[in-house]
C-alpha beads as a LAMMPS data file, in Angstrom:
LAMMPS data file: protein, C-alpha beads

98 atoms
97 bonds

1 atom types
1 bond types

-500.0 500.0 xlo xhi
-500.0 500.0 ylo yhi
-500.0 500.0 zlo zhi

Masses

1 110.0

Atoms # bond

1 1 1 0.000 0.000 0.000
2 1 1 3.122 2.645 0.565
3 1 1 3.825 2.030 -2.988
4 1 1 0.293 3.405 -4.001
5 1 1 0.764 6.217 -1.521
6 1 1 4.291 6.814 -2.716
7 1 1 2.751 7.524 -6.392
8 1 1 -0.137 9.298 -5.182
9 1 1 2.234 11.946 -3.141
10 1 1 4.237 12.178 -6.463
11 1 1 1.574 13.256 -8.685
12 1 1 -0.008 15.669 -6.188
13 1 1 3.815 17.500 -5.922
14 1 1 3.950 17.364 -9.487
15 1 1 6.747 14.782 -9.687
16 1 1 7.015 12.320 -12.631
17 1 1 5.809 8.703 -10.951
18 1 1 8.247 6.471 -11.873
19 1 1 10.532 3.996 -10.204
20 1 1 13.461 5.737 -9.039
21 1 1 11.365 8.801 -7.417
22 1 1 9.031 6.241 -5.794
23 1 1 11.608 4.428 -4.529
24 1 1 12.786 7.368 -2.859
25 1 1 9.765 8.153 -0.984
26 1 1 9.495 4.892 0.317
27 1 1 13.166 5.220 1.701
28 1 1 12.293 8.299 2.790
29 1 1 9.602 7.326 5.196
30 1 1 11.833 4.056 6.550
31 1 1 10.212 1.594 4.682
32 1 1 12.213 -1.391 3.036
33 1 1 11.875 -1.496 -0.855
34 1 1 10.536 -4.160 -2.700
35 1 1 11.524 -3.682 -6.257
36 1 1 9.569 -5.888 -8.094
37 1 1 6.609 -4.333 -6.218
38 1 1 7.961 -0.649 -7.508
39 1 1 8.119 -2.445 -11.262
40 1 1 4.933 -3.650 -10.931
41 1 1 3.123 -0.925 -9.703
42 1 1 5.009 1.351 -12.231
43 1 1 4.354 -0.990 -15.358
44 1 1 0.391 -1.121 -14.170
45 1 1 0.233 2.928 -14.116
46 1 1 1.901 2.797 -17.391
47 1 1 -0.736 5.055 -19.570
48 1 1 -2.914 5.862 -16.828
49 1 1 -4.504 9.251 -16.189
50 1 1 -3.837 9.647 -12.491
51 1 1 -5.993 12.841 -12.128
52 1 1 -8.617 11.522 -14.235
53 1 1 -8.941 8.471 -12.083
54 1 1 -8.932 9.969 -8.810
55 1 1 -12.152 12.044 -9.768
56 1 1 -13.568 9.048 -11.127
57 1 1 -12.635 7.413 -7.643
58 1 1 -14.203 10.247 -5.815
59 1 1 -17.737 10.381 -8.084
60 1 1 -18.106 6.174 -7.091
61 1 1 -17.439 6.994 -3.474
62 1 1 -19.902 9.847 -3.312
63 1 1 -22.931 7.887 -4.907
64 1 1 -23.411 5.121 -2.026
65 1 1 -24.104 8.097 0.815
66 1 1 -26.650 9.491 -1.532
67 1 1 -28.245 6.252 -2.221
68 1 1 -28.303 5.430 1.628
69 1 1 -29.705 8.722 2.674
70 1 1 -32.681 8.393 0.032
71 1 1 -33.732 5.275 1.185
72 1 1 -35.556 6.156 4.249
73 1 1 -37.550 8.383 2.939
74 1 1 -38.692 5.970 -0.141
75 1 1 -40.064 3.474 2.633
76 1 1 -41.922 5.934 3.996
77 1 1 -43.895 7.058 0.675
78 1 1 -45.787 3.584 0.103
79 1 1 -47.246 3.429 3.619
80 1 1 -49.821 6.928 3.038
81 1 1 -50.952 5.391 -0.384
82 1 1 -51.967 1.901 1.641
83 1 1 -53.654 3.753 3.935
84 1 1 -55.728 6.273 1.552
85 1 1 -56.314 2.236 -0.194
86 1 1 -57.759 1.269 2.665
87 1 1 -60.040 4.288 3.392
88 1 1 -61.727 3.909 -0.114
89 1 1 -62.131 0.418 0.376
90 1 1 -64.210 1.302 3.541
91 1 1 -66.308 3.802 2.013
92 1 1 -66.883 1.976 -1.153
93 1 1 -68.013 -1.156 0.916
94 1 1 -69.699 1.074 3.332
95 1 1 -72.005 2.683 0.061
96 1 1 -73.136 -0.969 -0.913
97 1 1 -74.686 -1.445 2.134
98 1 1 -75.252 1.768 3.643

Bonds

1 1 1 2
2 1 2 3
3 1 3 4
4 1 4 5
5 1 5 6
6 1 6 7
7 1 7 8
8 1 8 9
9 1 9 10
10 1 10 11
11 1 11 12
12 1 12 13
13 1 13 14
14 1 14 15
15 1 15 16
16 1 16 17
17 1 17 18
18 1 18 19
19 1 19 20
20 1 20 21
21 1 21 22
22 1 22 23
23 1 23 24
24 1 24 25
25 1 25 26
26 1 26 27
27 1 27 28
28 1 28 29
29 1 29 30
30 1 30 31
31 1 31 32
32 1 32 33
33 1 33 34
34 1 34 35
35 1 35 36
36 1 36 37
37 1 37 38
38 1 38 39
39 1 39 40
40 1 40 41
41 1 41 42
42 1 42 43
43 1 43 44
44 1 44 45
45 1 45 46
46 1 46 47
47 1 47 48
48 1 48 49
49 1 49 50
50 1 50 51
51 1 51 52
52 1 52 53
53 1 53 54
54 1 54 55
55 1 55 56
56 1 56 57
57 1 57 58
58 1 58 59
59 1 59 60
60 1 60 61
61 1 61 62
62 1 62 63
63 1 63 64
64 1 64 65
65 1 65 66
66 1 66 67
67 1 67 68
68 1 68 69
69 1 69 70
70 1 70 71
71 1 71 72
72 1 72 73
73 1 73 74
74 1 74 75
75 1 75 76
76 1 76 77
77 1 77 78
78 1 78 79
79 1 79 80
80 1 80 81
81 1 81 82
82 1 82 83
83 1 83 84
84 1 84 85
85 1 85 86
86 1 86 87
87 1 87 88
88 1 88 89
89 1 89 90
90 1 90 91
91 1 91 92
92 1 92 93
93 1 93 94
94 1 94 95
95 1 95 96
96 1 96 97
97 1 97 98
């Protein structure tokens, strides 16, 4: 995971994400270095938009709190139709023999 972190401090300071510079962050905070974790992770974000991902990542993590927050208040709506259902049932049964 310090690997991720390591390239994800790098692009925020505007640093070119490759292996030498994340190598040196991970140094840097006492870490041992794994280099064929460095290579991989490198080779994976070869072509990858880092911005562009990270407000991807940010739109799918804000959508489950507004799906959660609506829910509530959709379980509330059926009940007052059920109700008003019942109250014309009443009255229409209530005019065939009334």
């Amino acid at each position: 995971m310090e690997y991720i972190y390591a390239a994800l401090l790098l692009h925020k300071l505007g640093k070119e994400v490759n292996e030498e510079n994340v190598k040196k962050v991970v140094v840097a905070v006492g870490e041992e270095v794994d280099e064929s974790k460095i290579k991989s992770l490198i080779a994976s974000l070869k072509g990858v938009d880092i911005a562009k991902e990270l407000e991807n990542a940010s739109l799918v993590s804000a959508a489950p709190t507004s799906g959660v927050s609506e829910a509530p208040a959709e379980e509330k709506k059926p009940e007052a139709p059920k109700e008003e259902k019942k109250e014309a049932a009443a009255e229409g049964l209530s005019s065939l023999f009334g």
